[in-house]
Biopython code that builds the backbone (N, CA, C, O; Angstrom):
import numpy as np
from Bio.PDB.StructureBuilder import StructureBuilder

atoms = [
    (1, "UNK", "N", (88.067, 76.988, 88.967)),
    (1, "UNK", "CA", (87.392, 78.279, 88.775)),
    (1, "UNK", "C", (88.262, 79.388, 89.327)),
    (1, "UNK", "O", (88.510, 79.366, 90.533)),
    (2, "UNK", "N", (88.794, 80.441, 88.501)),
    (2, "UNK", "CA", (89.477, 81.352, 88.693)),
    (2, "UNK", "C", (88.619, 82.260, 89.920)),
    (2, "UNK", "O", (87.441, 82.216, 89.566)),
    (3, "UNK", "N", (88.712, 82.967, 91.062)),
    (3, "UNK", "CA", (88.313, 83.364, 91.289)),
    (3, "UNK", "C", (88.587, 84.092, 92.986)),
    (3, "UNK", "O", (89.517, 83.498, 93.533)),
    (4, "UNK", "N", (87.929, 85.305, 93.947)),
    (4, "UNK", "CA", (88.792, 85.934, 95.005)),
    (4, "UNK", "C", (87.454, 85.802, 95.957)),
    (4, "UNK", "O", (86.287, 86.050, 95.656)),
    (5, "UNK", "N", (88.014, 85.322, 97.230)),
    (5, "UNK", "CA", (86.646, 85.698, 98.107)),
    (5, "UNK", "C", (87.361, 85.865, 99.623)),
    (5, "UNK", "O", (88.226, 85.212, 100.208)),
    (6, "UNK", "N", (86.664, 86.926, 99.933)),
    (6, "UNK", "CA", (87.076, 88.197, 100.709)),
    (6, "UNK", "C", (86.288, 87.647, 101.854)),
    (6, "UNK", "O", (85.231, 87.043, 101.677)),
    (7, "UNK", "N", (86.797, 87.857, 102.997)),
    (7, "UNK", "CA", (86.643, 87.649, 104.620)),
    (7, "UNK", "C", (86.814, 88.426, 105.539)),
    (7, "UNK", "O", (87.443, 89.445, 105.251)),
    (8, "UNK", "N", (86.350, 88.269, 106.934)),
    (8, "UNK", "CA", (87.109, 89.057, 107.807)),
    (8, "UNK", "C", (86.689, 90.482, 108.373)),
    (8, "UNK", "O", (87.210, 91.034, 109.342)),
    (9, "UNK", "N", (85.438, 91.078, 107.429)),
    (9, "UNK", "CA", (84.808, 92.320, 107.632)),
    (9, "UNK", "C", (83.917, 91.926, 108.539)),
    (9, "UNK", "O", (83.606, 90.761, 108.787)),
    (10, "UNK", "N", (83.293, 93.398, 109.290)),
    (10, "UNK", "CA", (82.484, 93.268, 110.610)),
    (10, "UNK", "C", (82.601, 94.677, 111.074)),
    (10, "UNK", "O", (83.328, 95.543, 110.587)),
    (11, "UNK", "N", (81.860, 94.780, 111.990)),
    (11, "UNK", "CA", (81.990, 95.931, 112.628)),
    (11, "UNK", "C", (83.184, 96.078, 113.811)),
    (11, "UNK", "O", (83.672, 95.067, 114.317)),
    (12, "UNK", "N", (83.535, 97.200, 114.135)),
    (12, "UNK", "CA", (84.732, 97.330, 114.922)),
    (12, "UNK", "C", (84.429, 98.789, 115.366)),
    (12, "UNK", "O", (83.616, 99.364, 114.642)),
    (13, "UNK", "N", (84.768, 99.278, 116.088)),
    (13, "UNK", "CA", (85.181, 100.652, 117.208)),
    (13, "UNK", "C", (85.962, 101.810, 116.756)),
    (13, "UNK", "O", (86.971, 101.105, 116.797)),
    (14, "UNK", "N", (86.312, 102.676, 116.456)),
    (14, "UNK", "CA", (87.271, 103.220, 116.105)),
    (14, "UNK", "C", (88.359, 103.071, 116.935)),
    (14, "UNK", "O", (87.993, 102.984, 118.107)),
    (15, "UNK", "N", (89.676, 103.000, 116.776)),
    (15, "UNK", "CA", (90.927, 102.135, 117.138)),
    (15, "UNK", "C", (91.128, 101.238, 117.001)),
    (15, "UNK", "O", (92.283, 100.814, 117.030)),
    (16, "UNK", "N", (89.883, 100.361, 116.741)),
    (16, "UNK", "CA", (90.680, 98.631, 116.832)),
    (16, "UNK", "C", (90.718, 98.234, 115.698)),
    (16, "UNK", "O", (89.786, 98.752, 115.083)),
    (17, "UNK", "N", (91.281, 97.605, 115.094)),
    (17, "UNK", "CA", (91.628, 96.849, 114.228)),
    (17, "UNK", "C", (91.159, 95.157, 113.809)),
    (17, "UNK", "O", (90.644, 94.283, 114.506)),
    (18, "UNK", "N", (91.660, 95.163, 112.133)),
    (18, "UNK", "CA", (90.477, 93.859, 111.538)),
    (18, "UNK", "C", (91.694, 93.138, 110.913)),
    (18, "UNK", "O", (92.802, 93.602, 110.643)),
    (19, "UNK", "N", (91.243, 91.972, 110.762)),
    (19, "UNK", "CA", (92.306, 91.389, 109.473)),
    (19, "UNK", "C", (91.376, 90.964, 108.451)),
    (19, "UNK", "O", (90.465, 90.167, 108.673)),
    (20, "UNK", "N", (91.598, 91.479, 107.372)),
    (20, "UNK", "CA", (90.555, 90.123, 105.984)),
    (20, "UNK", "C", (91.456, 90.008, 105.328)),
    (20, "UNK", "O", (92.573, 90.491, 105.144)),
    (21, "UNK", "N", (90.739, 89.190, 104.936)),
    (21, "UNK", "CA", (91.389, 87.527, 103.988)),
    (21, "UNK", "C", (90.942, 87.693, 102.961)),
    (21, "UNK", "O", (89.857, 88.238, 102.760)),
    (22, "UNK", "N", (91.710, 87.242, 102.093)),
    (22, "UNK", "CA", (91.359, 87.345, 100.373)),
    (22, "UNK", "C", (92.082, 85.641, 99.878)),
    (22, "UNK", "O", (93.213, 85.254, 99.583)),
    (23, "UNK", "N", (90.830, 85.034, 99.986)),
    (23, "UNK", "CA", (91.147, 83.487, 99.436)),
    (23, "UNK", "C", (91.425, 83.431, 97.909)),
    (23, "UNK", "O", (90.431, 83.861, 97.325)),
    (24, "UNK", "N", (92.264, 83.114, 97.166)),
    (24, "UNK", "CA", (92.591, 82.892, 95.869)),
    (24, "UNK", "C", (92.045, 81.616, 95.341)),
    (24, "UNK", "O", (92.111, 80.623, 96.065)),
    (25, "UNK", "N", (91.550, 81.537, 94.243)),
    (25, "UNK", "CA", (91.292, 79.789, 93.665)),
    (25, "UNK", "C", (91.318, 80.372, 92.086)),
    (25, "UNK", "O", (90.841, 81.372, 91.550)),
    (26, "UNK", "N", (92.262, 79.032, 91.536)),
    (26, "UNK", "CA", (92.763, 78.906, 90.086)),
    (26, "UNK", "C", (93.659, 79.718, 89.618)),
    (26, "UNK", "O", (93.680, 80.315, 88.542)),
    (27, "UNK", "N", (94.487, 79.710, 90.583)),
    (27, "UNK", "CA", (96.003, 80.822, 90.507)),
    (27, "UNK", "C", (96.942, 81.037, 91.408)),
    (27, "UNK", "O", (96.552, 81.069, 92.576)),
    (28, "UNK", "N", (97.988, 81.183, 91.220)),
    (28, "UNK", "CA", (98.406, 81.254, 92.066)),
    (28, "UNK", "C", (98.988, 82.539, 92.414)),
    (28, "UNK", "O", (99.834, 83.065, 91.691)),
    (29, "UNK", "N", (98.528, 83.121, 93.605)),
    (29, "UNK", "CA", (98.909, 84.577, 94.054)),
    (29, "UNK", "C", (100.286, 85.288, 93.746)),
    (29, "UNK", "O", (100.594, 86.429, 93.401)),
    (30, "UNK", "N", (101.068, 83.987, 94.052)),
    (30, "UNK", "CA", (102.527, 84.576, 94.039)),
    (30, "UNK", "C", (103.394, 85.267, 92.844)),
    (30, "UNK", "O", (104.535, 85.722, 92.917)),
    (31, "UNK", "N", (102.354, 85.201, 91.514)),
    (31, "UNK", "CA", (102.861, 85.015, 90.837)),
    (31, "UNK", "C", (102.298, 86.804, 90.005)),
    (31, "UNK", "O", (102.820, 87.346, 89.030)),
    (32, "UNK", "N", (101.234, 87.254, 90.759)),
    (32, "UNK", "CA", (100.500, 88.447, 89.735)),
    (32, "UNK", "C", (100.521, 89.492, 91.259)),
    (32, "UNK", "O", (100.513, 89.011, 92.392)),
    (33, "UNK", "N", (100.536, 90.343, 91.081)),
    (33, "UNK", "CA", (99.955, 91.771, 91.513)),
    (33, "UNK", "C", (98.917, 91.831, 92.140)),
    (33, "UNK", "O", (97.876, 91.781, 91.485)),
    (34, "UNK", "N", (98.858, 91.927, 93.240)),
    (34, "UNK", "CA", (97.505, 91.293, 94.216)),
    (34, "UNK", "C", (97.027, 93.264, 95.144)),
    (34, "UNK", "O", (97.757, 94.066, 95.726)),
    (35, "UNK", "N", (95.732, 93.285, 94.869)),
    (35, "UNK", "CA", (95.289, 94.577, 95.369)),
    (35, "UNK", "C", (94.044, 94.577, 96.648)),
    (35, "UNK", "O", (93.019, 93.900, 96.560)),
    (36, "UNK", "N", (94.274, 95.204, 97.472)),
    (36, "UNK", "CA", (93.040, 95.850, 98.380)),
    (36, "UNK", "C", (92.634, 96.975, 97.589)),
    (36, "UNK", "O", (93.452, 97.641, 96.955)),
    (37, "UNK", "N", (90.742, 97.341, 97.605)),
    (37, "UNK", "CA", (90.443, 98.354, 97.541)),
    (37, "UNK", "C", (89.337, 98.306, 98.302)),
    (37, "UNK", "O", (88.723, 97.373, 98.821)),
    (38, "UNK", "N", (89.121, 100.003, 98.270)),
    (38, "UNK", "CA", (88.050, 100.044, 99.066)),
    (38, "UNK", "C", (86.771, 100.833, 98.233)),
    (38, "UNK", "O", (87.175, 101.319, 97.176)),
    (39, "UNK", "N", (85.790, 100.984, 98.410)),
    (39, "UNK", "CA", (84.845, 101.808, 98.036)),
    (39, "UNK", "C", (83.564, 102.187, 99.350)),
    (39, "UNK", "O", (82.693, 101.363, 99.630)),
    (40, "UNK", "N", (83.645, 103.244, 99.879)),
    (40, "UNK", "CA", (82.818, 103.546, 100.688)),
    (40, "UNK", "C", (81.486, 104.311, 99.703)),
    (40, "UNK", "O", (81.322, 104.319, 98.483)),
    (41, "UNK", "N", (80.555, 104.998, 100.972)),
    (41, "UNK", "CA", (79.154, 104.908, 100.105)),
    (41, "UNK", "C", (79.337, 106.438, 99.205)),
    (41, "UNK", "O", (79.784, 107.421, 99.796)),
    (42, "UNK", "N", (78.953, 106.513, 97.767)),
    (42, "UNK", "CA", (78.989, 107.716, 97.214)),
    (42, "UNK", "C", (80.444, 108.291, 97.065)),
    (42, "UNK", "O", (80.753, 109.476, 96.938)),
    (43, "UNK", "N", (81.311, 107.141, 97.109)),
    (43, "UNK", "CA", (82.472, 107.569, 96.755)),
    (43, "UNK", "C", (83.463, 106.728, 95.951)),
    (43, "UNK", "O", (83.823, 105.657, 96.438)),
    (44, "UNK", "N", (83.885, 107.076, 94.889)),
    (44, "UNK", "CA", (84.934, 105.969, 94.159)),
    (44, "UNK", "C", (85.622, 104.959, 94.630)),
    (44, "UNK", "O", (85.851, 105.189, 95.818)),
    (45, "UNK", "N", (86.026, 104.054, 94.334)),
    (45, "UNK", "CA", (86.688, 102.792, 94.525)),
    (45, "UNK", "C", (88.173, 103.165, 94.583)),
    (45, "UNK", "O", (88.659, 103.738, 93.608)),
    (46, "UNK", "N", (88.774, 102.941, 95.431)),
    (46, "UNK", "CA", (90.153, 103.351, 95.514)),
    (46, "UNK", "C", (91.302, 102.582, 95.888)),
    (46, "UNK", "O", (91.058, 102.351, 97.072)),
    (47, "UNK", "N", (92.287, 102.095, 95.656)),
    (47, "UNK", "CA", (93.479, 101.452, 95.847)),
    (47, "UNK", "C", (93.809, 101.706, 97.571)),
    (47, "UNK", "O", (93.900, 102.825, 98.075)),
    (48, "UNK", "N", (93.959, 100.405, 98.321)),
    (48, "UNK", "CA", (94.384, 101.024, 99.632)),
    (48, "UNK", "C", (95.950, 100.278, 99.842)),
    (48, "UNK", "O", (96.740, 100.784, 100.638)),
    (49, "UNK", "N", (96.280, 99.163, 99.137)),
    (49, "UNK", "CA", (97.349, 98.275, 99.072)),
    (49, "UNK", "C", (97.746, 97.852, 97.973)),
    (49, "UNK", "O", (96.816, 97.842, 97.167)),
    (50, "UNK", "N", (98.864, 97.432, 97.477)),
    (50, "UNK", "CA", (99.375, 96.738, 96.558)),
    (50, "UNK", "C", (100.428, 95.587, 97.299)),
    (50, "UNK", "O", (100.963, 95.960, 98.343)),
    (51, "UNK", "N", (100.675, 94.498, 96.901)),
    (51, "UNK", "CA", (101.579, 93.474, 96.978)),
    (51, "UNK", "C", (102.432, 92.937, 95.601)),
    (51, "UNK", "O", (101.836, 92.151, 94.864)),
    (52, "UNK", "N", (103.496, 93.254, 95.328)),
    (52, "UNK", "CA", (103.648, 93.124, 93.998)),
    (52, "UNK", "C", (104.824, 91.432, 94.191)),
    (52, "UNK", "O", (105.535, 91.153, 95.157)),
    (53, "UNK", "N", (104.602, 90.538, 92.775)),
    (53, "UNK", "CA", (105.001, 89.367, 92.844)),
    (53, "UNK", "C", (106.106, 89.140, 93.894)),
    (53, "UNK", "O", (106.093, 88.264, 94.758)),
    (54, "UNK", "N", (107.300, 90.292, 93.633)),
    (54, "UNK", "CA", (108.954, 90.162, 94.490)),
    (54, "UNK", "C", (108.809, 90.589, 96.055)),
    (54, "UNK", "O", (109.636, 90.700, 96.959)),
    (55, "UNK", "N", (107.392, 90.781, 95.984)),
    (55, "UNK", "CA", (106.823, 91.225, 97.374)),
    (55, "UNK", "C", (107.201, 92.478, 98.076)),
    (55, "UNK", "O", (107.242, 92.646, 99.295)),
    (56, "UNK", "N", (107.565, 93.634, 96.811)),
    (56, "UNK", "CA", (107.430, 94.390, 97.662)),
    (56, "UNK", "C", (105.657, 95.456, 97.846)),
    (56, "UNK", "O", (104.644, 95.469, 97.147)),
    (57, "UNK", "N", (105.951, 96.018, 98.813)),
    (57, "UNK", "CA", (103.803, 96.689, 99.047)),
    (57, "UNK", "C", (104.166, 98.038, 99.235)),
    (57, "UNK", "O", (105.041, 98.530, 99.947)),
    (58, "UNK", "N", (102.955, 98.792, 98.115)),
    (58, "UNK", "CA", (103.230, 99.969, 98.315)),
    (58, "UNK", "C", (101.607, 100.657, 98.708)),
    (58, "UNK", "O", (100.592, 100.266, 98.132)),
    (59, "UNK", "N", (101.601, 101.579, 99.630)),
    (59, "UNK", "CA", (100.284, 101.690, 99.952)),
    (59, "UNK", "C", (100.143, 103.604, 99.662)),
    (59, "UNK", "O", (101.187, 104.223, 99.460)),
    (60, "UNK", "N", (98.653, 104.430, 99.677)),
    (60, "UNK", "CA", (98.747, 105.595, 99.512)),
    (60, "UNK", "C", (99.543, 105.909, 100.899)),
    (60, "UNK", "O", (99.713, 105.065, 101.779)),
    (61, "UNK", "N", (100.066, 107.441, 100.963)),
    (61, "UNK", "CA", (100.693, 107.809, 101.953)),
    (61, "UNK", "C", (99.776, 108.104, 103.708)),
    (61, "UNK", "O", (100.073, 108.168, 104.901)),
    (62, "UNK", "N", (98.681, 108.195, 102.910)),
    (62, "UNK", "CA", (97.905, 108.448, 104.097)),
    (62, "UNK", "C", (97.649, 107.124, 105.148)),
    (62, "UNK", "O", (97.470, 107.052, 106.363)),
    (63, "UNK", "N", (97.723, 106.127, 104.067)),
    (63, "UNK", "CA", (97.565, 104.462, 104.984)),
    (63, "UNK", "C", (98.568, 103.901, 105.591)),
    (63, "UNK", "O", (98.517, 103.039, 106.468)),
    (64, "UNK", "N", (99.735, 104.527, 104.996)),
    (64, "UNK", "CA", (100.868, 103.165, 105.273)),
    (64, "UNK", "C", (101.062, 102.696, 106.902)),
    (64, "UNK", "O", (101.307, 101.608, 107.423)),
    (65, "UNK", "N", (100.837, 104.020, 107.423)),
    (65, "UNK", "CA", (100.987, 103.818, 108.339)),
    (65, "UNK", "C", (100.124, 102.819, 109.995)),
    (65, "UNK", "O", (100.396, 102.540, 111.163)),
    (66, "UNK", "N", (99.065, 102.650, 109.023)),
    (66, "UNK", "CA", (98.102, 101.620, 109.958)),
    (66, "UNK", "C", (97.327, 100.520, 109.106)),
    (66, "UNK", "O", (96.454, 99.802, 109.591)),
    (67, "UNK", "N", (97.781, 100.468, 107.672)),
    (67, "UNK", "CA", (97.416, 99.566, 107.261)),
    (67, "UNK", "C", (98.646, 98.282, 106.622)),
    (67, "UNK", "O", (99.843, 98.534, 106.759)),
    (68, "UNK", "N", (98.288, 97.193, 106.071)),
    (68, "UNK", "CA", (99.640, 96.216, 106.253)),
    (68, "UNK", "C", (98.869, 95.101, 105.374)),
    (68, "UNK", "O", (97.794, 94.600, 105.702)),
    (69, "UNK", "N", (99.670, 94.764, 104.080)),
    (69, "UNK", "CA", (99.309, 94.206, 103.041)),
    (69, "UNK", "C", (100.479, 92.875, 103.056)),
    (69, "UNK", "O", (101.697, 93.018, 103.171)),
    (70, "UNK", "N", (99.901, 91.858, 102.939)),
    (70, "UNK", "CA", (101.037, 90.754, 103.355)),
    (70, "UNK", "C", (100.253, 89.091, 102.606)),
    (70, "UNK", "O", (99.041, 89.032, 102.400)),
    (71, "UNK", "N", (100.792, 88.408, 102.430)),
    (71, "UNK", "CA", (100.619, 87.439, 101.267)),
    (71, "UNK", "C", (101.037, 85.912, 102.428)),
    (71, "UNK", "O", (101.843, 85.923, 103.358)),
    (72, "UNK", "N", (100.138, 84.680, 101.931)),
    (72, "UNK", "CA", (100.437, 83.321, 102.456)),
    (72, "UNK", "C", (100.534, 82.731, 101.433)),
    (72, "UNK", "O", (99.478, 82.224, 101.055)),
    (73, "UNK", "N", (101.634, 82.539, 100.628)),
    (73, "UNK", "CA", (101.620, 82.217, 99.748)),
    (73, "UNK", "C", (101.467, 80.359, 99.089)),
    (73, "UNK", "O", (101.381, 79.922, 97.942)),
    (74, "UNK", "N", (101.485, 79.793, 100.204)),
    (74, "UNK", "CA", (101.220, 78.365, 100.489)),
    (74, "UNK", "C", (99.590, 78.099, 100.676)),
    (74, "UNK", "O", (99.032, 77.207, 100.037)),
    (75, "UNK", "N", (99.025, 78.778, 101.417)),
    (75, "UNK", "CA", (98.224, 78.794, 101.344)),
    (75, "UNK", "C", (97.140, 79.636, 100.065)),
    (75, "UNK", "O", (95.912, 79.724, 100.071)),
    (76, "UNK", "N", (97.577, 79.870, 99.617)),
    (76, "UNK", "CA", (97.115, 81.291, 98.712)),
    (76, "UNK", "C", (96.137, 82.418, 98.953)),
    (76, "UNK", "O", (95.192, 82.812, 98.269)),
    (77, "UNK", "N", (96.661, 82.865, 100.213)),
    (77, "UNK", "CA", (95.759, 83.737, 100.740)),
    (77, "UNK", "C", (96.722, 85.387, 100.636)),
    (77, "UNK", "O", (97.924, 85.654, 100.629)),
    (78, "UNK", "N", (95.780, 86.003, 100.585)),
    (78, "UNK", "CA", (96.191, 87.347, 100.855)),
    (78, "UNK", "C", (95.617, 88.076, 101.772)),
    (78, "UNK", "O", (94.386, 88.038, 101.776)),
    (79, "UNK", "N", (96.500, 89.187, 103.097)),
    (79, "UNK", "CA", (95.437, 89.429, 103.918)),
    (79, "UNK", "C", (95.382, 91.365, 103.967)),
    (79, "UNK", "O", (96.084, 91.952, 103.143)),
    (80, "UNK", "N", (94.770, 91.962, 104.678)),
    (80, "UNK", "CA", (95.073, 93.188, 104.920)),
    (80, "UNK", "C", (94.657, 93.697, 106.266)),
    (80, "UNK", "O", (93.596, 94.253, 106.549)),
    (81, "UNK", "N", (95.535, 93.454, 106.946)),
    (81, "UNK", "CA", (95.629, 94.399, 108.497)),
    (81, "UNK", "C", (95.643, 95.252, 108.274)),
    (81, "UNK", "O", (96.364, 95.779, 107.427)),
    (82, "UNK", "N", (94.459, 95.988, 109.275)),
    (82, "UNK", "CA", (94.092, 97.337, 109.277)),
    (82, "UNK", "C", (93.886, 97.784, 110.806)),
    (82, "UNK", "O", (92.979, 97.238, 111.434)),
    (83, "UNK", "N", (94.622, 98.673, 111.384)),
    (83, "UNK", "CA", (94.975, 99.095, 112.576)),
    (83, "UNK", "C", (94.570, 99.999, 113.005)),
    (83, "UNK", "O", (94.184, 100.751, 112.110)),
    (84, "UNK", "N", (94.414, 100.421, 114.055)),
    (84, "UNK", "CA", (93.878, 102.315, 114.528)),
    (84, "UNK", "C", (92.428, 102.557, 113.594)),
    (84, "UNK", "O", (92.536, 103.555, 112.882)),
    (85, "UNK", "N", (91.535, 102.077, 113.503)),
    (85, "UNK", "CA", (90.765, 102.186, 112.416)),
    (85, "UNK", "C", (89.738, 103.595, 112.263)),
    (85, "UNK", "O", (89.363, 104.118, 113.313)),
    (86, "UNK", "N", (89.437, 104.000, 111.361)),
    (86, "UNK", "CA", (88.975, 105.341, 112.282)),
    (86, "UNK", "C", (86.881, 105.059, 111.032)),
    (86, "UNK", "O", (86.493, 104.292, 110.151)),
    (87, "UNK", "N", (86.265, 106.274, 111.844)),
    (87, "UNK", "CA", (84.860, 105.998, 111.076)),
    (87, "UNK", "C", (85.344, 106.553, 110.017)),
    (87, "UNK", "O", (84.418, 107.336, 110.234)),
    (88, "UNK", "N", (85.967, 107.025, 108.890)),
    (88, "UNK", "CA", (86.408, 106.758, 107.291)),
    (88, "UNK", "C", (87.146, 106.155, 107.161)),
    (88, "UNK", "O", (88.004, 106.672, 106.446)),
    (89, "UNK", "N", (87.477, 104.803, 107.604)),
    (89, "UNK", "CA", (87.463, 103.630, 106.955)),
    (89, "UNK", "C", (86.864, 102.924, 106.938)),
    (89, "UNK", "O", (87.249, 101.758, 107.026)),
    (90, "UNK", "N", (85.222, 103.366, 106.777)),
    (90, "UNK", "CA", (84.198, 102.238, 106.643)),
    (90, "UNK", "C", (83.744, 102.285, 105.090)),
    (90, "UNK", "O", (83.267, 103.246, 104.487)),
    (91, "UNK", "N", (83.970, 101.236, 104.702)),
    (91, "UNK", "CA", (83.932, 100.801, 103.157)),
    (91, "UNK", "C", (83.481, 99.280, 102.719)),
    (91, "UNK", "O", (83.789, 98.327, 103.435)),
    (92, "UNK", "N", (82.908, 99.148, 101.788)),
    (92, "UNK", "CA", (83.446, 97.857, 101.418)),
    (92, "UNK", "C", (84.898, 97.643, 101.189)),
    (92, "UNK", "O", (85.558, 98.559, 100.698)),
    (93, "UNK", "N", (85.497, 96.422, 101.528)),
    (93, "UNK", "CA", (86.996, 96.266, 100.886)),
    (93, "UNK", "C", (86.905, 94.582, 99.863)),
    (93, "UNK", "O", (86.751, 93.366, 99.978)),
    (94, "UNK", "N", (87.136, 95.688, 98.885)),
    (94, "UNK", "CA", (87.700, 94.082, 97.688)),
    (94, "UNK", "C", (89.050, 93.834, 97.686)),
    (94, "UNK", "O", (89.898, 94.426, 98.354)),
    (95, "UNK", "N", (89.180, 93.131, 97.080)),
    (95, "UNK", "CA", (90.498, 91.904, 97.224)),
    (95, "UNK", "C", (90.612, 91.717, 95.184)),
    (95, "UNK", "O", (89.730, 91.299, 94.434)),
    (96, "UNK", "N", (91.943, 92.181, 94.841)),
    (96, "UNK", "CA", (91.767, 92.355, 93.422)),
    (96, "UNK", "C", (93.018, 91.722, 93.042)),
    (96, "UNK", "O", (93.980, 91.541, 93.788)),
    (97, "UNK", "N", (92.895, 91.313, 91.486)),
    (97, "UNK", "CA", (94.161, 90.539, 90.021)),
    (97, "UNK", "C", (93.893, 91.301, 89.288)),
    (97, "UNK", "O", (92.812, 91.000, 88.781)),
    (98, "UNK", "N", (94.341, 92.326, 88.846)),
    (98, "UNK", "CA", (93.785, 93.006, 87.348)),
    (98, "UNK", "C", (92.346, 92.622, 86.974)),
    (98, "UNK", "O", (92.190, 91.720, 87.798)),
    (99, "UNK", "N", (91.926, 92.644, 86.730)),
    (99, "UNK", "CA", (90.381, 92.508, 86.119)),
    (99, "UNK", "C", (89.725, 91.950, 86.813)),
    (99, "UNK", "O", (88.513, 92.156, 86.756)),
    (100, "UNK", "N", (90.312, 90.922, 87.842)),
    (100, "UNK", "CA", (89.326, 89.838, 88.643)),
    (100, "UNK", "C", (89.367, 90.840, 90.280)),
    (100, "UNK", "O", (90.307, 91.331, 90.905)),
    (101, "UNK", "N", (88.063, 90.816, 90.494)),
    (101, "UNK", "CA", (87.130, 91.166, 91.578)),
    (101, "UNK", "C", (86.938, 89.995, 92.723)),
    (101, "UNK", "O", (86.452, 88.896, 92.453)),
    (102, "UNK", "N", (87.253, 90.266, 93.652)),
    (102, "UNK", "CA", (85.935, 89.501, 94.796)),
    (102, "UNK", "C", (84.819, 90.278, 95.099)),
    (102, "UNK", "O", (84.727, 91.475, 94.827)),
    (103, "UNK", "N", (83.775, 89.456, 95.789)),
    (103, "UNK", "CA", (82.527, 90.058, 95.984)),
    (103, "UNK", "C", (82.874, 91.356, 96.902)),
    (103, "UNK", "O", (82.532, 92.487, 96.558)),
    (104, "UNK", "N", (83.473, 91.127, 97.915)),
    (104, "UNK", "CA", (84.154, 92.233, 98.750)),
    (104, "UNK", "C", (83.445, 91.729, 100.142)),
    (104, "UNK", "O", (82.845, 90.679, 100.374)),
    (105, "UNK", "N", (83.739, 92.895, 101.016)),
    (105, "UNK", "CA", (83.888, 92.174, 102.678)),
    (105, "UNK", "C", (83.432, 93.847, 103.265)),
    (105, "UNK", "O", (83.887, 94.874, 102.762)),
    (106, "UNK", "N", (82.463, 93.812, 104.403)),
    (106, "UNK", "CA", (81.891, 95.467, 104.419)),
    (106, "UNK", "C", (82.944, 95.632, 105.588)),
    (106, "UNK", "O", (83.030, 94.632, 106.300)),
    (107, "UNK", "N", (83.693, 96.604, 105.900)),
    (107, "UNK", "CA", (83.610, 97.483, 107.607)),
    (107, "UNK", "C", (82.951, 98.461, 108.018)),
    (107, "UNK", "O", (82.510, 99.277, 107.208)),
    (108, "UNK", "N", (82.864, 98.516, 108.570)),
    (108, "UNK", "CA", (82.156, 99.472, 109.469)),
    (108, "UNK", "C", (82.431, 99.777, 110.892)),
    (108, "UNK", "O", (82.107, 98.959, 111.754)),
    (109, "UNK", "N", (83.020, 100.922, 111.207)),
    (109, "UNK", "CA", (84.113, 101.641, 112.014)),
    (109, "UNK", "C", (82.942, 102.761, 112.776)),
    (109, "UNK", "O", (82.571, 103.821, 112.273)),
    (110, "UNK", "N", (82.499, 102.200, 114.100)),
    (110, "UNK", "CA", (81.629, 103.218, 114.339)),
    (110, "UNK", "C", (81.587, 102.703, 115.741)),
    (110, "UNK", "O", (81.972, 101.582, 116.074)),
    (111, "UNK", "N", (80.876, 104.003, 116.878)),
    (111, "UNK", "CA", (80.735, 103.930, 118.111)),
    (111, "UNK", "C", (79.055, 103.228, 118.417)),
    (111, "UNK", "O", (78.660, 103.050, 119.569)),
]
sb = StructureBuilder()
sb.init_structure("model")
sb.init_model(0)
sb.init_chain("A")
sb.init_seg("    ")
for serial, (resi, resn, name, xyz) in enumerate(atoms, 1):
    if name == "N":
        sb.init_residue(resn, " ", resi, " ")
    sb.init_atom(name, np.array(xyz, "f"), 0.0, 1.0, " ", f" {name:<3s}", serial, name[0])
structure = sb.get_structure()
């Protein structure tokens, strides 16, 4: 069964940081364009990472700097460290292949 399931969300503090996991099954990661997004409440779904096959990751300019998109490719996992976290980065985060979705994983960045 082709398919992405997302881990690793929870609540956290502003500053600290999360890792989730994006489990792959019936493919193999290494081989397609692997995405984080996020969608917080009342607001569009948005690209926060890319991992592309030759591995290189390109993220918006506003993230690069505390967020970190990185691939297990033996395992077929994909993860996304997220650092310094602040209360707007509380979103759901999905784990994406072109068309294929995971259910997604919530944060929530609050005192």
């Amino acid at each position: 069964q082709v398919q992405l399931v997302e881990s690793g969300g929870g609540l956290v503090q502003p500053g600290g940081s999360l890792r989730l996991s994006c489990k792959a099954s019936g493919f193999w990661i290494m081989s397609y364009t692997m995405r984080w997004y996020r969608q917080a409440a009342g607001k569009e779904r948005e690209v926060v990472a890319t991992v592309h096959p030759a591995g290189v990751t390109i993220y918006p300019e506003s993230l690069r700097d505390r967020f970190t998109i990185s691939r297990d490719n033996d395992k077929n996992l994909v993860f996304l460290q997220m650092d310094n976290l602040r209360t707007e980065d509380t979103a759901v985060y999905y784990c994406n292949r072109h068309d294929l979705w995971g259910q997604g994983t919530r944060v929530t960045v609050s005192s």
